[in-house]
C-alpha positions as CSV (number, residue, x, y, z in Angstrom):
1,X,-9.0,-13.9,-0.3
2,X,-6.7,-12.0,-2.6
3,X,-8.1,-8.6,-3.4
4,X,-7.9,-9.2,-7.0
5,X,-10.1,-12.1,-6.7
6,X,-13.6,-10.7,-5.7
7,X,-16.3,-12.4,-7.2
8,X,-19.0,-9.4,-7.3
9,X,-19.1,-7.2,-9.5
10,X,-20.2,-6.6,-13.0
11,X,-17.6,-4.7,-14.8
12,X,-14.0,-4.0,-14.7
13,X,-11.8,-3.0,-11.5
14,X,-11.2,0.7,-11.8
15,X,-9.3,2.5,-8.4
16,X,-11.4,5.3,-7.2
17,X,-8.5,7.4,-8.2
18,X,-8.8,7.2,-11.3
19,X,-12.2,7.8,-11.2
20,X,-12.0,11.3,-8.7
21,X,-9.2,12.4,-11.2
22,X,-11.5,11.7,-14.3
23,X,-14.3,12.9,-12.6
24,X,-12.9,16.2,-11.8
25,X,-12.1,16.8,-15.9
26,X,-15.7,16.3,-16.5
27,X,-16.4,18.8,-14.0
28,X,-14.1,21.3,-14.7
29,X,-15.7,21.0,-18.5
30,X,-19.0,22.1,-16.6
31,X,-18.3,24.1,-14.0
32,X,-16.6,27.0,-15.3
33,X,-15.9,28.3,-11.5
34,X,-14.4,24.8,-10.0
35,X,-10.5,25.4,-9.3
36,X,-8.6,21.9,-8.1
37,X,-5.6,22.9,-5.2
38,X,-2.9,19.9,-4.6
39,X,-0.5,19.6,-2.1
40,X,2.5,17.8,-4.1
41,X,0.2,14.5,-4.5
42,X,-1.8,14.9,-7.8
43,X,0.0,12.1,-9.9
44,X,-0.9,9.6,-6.5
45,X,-4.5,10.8,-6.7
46,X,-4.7,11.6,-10.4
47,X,-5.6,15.4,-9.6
48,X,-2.6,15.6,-11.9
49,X,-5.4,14.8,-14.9
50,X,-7.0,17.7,-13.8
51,X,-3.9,19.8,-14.1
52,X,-3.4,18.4,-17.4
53,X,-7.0,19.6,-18.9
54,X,-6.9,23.2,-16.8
55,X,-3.7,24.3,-15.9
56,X,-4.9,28.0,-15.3
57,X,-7.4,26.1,-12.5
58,X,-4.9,24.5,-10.9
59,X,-3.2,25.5,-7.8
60,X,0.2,23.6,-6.7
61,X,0.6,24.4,-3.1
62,X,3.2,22.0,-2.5
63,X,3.8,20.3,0.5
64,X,1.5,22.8,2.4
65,X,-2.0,20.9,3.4
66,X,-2.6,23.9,6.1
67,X,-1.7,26.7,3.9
68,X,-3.7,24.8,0.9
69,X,-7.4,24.8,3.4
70,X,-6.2,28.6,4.2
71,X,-6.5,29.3,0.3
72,X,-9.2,27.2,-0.3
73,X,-11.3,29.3,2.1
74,X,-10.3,32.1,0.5
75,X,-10.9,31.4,-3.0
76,X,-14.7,30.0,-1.8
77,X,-15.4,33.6,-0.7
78,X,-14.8,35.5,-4.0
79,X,-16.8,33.1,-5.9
80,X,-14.3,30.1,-6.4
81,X,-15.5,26.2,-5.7
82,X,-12.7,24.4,-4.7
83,X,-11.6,21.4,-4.2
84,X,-8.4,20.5,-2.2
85,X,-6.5,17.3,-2.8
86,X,-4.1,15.0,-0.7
87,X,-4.2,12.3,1.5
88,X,-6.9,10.9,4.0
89,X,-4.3,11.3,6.9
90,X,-3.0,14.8,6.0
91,X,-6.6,16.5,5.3
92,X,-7.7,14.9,8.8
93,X,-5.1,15.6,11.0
94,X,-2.0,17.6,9.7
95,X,-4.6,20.2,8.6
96,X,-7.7,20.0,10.6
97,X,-7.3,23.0,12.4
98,X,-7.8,24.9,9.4
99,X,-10.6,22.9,7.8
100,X,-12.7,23.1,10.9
101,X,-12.0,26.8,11.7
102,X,-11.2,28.2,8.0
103,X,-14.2,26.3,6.2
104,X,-16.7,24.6,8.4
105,X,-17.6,26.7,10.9
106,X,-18.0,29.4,8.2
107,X,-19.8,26.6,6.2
108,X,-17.4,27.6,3.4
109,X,-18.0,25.5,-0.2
110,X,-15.1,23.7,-0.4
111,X,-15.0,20.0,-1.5
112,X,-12.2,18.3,0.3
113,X,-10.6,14.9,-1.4
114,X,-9.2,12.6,0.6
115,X,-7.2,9.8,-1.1
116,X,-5.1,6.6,0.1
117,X,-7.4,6.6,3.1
118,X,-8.2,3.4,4.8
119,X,-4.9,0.9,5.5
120,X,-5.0,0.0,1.9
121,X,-2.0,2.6,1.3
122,X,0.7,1.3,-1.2
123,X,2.7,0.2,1.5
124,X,3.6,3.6,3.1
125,X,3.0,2.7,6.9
126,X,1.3,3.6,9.6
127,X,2.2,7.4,8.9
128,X,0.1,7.3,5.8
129,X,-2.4,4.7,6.5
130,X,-5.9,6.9,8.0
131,X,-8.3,5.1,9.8
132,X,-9.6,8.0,12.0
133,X,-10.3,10.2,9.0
134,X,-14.7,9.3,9.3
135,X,-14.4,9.6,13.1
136,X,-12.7,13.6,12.7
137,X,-15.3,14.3,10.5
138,X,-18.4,13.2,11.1
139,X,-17.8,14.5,14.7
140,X,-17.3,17.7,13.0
141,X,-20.9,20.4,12.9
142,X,-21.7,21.2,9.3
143,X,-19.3,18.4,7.4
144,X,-21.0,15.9,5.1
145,X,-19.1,12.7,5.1
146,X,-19.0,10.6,1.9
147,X,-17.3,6.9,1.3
148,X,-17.5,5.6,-2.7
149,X,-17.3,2.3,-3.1
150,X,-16.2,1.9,-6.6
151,X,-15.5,3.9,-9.8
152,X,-18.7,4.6,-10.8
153,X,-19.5,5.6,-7.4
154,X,-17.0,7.7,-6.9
155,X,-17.5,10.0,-9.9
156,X,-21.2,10.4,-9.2
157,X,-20.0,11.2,-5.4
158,X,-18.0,14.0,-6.7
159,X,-20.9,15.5,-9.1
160,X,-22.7,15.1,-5.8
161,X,-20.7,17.1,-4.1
162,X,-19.8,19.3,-6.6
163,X,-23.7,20.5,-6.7
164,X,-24.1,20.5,-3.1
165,X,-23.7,23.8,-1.2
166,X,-21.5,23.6,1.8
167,X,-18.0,21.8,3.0
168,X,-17.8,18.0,1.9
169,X,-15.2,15.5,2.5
170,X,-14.7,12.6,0.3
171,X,-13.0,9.8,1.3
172,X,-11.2,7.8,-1.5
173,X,-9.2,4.6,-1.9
174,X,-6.0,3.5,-3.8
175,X,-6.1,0.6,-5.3
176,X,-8.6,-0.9,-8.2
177,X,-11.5,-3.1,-7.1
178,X,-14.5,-4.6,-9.3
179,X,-17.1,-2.6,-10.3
180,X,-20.6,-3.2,-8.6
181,X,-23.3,-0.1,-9.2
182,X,-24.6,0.5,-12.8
183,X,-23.3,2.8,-15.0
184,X,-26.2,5.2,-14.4
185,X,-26.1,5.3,-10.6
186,X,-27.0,8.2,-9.3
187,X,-25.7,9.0,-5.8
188,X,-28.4,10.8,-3.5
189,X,-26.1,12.2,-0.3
190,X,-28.1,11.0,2.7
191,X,-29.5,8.0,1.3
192,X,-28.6,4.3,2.2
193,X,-28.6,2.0,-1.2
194,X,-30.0,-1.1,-0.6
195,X,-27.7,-4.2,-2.1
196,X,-29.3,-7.4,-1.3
197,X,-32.2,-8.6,0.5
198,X,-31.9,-11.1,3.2
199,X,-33.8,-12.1,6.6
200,X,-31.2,-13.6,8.7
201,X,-28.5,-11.0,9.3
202,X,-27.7,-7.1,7.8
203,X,-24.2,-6.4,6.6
204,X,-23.6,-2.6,6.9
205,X,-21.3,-1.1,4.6
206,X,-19.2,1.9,4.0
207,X,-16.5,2.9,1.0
208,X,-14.8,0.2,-0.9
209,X,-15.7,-2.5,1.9
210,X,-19.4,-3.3,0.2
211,X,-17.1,-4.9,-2.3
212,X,-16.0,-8.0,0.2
213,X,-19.9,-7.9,2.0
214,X,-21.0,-9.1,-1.3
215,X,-18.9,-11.8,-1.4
216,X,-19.3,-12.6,2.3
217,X,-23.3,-12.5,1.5
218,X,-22.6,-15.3,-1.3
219,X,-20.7,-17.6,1.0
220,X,-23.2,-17.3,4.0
221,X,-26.3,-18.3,1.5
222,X,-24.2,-21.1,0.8
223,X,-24.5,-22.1,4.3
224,X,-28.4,-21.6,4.3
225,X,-28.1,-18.1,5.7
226,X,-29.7,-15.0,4.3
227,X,-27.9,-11.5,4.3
228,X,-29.2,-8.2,3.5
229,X,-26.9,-6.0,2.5
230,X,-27.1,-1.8,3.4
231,X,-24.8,0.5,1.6
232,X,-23.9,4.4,3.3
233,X,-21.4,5.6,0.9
234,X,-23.1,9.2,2.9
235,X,-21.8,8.9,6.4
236,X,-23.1,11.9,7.1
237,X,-25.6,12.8,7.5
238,X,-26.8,9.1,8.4
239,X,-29.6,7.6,6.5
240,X,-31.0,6.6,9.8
241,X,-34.3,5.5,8.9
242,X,-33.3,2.7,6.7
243,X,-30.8,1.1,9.5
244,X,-33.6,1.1,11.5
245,X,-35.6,-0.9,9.1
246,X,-33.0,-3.8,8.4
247,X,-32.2,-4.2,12.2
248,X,-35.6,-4.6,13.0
249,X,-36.4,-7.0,9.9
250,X,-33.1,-8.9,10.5
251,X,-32.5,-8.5,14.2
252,X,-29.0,-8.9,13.9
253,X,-26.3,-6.5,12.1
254,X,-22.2,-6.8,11.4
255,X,-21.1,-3.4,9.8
256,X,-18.0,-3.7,8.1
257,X,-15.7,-0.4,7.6
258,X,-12.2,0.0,6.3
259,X,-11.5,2.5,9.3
260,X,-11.4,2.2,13.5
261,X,-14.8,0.7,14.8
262,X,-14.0,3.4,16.9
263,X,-16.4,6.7,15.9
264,X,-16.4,5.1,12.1
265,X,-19.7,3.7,10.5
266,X,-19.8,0.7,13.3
267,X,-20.0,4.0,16.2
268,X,-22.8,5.6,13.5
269,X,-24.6,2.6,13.5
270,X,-25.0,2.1,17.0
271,X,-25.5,5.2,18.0
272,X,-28.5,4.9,15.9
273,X,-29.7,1.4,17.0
274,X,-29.0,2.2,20.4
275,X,-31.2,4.8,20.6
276,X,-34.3,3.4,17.9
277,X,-33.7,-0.2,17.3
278,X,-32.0,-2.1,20.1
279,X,-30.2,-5.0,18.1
280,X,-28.0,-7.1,18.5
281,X,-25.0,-6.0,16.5
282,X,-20.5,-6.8,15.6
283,X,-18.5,-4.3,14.3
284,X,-15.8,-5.2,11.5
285,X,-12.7,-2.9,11.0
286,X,-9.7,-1.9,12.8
287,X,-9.9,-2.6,16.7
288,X,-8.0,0.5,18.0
289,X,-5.1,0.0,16.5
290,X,-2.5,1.1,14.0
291,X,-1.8,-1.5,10.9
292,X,2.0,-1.5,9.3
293,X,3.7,-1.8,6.0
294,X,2.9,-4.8,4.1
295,X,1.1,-6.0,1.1
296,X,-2.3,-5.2,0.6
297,X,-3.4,-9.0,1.2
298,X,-1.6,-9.5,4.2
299,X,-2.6,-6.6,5.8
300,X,-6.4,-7.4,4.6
301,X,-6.0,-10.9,6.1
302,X,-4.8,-9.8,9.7
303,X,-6.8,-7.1,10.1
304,X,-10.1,-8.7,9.2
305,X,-11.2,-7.2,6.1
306,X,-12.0,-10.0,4.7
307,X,-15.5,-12.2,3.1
308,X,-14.1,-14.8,5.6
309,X,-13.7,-12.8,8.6
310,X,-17.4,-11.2,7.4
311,X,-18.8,-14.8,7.4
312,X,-17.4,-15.5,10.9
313,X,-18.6,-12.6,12.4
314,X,-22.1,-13.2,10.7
315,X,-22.0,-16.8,12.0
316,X,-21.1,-16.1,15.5
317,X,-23.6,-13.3,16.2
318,X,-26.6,-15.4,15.3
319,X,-25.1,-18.5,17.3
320,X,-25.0,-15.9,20.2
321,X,-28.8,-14.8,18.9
322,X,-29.8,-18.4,19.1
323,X,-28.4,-19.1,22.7
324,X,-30.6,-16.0,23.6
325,X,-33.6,-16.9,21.8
């Protein structure tokens, strides 16, 4: 299915982008301490709108992602709360030794933006495409892990982790996609939002990926089958308790991430269920592997991240559930 075709949704398609770079005005309005640090990517991300509105609370750091956590840490100590701004793959790799040593182990409040993550990434390849970015980070004591799906996510994400006290990483997308929560959405870190309500099957969603589960749960009750539908935009910390409800009132559960099902949300999940809920359970994302340049259908369509792919995936676990019953 094209991406600009998605059937959910209630309100125009908005890229979390936008969204980030419109939330961080509003904040900087609010907040008279927050100070925005980019390393040469603010008109990608729209950090750049930021720079526009406070140019005295913006730091240009260039192409410098270690240097830019460095003096993030440092501004946090005298009082500053910033937030630093490039992409998923540089603030998770190219700079992790400083995140992890600089601000989390210190527990530092500093709010670290992560944008183009996922292999939705304008076509820049493999080098830019991140789909280890939740794995680093949730792995990492201290961090809180948080996925938007949409616009109006995103910017209540942000105030979110604007007001909490600690190191954060957001994890943002490129590209516009419909708009599903209401306008006064309120995001809670820690807690799973419930989507839909089914009995047959739970899809388990992270980021911008709820967008195609609600389309996947349309098409599988046209085929008489009933999907709930579990939202954790907060990766971490987990809202275990209500994956262990839907598993045990579905008894079967696909989670579907933009990211490796390696250490992503599927790994989250079933370290969960594992433990608390033995289920029955597939994983959609990337199967240990890197994607490539191409558009962002294509790469959507071979990779899996698709209502389609969801449907399949749904279908064939509770065939395999049946032959076990």
């Amino acid at each position: 299915m094209s991406q600009s075709n998605y059937t959910c949704g209630h309100g125009p398609a908005v890229a979390c982008r936008e969204a980030f770079g419109q939330a961080l005005v509003e904040l900087g309005r609010e907040v008279e301490n927050l100070i925005v640090l980019d390393a040469d990517l603010g008109t990608s991300t729209k950090a750049s709108l930021f720079a526009d509105a406070f140019p005295k609370r913006f730091i240009q750091v260039g192409i410098a992602e270690q240097n830019m956590m460095g003096i993030a840490a440092g501004l946090a100590l005298t009082g500053w709360l910033p937030v630093t701004n490039t992409f998923a793959c540089f603030a998770s790799k190219r700079a992790l030794d400083q995140v992890r040593a600089s601000i989390v182990q210190p527990r530092l409040n500093v709010k670290i933006a992560g944008g183009y993550s996922g292999i939705l990434a304008g076509k820049t390849g493999i080098t830019h495409q991140s789909v280890e970015d939740l794995a680093i980070f949730r792995a990492m004591p201290q961090m809180t892990v948080l996925a938007p799906s949409d616009g109006v996510e995103t910017r209540a994400a942000m105030r979110a982790a604007v007001a909490f006290r600690g190191p954060v990483y957001i994890r943002l997308t490129r590209d516009p996609f419909p708009t599903v929560m209401p306008p006064d959405y309120v995001f809670n870190i820690g807690s799973a939002v419930p989507m839909r309500s089914g009995k047959d099957v739970a899809l388990i969603t992270t980021g911008w990926m709820l967008i195609p589960a609600l389309d996947a749960a349309s098409l599988l009750a046209n085929q008489g089958i009933e999907a709930s539908i579990l939202h954790l935009p907060t990766v971490k910390p987990l809202d275990a308790d209500a994956v262990v409800e839907v598993a045990r009132r579905t008894g079967a559960v696909v989670t579907v991430e933009d990211h490796s099902i390696i250490g992503g949300l599927g790994a989250a999940v079933a370290e969960v269920l594992s433990e608390r809920a033995p289920t029955l359970m597939r994983r959609v994302g990337i199967c240990d592997c890197y994607a490539e340049s191409a558009s962002n259908d294509d790469l959507l369509t071979k990779y899996g991240l698709t209502p389609s792919n969801i449907v399949a995936t749904a279908a064939e676990l509770l065939e395999t559930r049946r032959h076990q019953a």
